[in-house]
Each structure stands twice: as structure tokens, then as C-alpha cells.
C-alpha positions as CSV (number, residue, x, y, z in Angstrom):
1,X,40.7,179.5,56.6
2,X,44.3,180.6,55.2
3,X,47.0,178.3,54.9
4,X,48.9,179.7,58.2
5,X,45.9,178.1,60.1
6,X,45.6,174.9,58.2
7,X,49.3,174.5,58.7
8,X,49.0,175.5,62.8
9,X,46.2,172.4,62.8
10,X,48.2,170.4,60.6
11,X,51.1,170.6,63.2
12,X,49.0,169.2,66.1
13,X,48.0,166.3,64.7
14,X,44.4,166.6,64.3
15,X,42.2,163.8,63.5
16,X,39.8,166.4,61.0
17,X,41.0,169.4,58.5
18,X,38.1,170.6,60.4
19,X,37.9,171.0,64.5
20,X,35.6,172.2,66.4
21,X,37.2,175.7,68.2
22,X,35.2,177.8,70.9
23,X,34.8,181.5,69.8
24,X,35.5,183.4,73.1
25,X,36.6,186.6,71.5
26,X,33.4,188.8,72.4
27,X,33.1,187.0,75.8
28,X,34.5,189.4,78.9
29,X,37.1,189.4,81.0
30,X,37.9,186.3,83.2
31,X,34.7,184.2,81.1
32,X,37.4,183.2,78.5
33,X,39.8,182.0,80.9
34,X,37.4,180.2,83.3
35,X,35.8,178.5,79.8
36,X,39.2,177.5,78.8
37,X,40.4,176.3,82.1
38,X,36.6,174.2,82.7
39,X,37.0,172.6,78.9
40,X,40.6,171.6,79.8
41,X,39.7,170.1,83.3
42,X,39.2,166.7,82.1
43,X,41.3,166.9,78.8
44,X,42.4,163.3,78.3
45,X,46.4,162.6,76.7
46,X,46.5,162.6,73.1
47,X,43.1,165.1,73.0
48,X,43.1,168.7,72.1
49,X,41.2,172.1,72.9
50,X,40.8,174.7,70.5
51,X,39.6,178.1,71.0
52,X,39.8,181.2,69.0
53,X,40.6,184.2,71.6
54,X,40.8,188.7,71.5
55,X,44.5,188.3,72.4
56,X,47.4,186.1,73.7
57,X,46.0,185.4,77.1
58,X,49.3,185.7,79.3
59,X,47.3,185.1,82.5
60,X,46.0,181.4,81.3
61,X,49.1,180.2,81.2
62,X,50.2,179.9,84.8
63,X,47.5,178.1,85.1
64,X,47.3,175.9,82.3
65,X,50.8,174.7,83.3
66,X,50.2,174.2,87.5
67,X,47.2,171.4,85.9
68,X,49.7,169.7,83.4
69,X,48.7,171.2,80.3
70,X,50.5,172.2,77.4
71,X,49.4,174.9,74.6
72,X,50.6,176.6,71.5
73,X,49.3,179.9,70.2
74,X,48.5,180.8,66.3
75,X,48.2,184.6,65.9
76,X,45.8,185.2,63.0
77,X,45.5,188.7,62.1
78,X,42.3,190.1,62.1
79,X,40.4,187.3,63.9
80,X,42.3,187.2,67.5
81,X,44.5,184.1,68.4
82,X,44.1,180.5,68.1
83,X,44.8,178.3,71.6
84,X,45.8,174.7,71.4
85,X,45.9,173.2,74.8
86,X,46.9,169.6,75.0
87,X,48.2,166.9,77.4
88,X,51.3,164.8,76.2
89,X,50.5,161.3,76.1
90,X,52.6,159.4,78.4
């Protein structure tokens, strides 16, 4: 994992150098989103979601934000784009 990574996890606050991310990058078109949107559904405050994805998934995030959510993407060239989706705690 290269240091832009480590530093992207090490930003959100993880509780492990280590977390558990979803590979969706060889899954098709709308799997991904309905994977991301199904793991998110019950997403407590304070919790994250990682998944590694093909590309920037512009469509997700209308979506993400009518439920609440919050995300932040890490480009990683060569290996697709890392999603963070979160809740703020309260």
C-alpha cells in the first residue's frame, strides 16, 4: 500500500492501519453502486465503508447524499479509486 493510501486511511480515522475494503472494480455496471448503497444502508455514525472502485462513481453520489451519507474519494493510479462513505456522528 503506498503512503498516499495510508495517509487517505490515516485521515479518516480508522481504528486499524488495515481495513477491510470491498473490491468492486471487475463487478458490472449498476452491481457496484447497488453493493455500495446495500453496505451503507445501515451504516451507524462514527463507522466507515471502504471499497476500492474502476472509476469515480459520479452517479453514487446523488444518492449517497439523499440517505445522509458523506464520502471522500482516493484516486490510486493503477488500482481504480478508493470510496470512504461515512455518517458524521451527531
Amino acid at each position: 500500500m503506498g503512503n498516499s493510501v495510508s495517509y487517505f486511511f490515516r485521515s479518516l480515522n480508522l481504528p486499524t492501519a488495515d481495513p477491510a475494503i470491498d473490491d468492486l472494480r471487475e463487478l458490472e455496471a449498476p452491481e457496484p453502486m447497488e453493493r455500495v448503497l446495500l453496505a451503507c444502508a445501515e451504516l451507524q455514525p462514527g463507522n466507515v465503508y471502504l471499497a476500492r472502485l474502476p472509476h469515480v462513481p459520479v452517479p453514487l453520489f446523488p444518492h449517497l447524499a439523499s440517505r445522509g451519507l458523506n464520502w471522500r474519494l482516493h484516486e490510486d493510479p493503477g488500482q481504480g479509486v478508493l470510496l470512504a462513505v461515512f455518517r458524521e456522528t451527531p
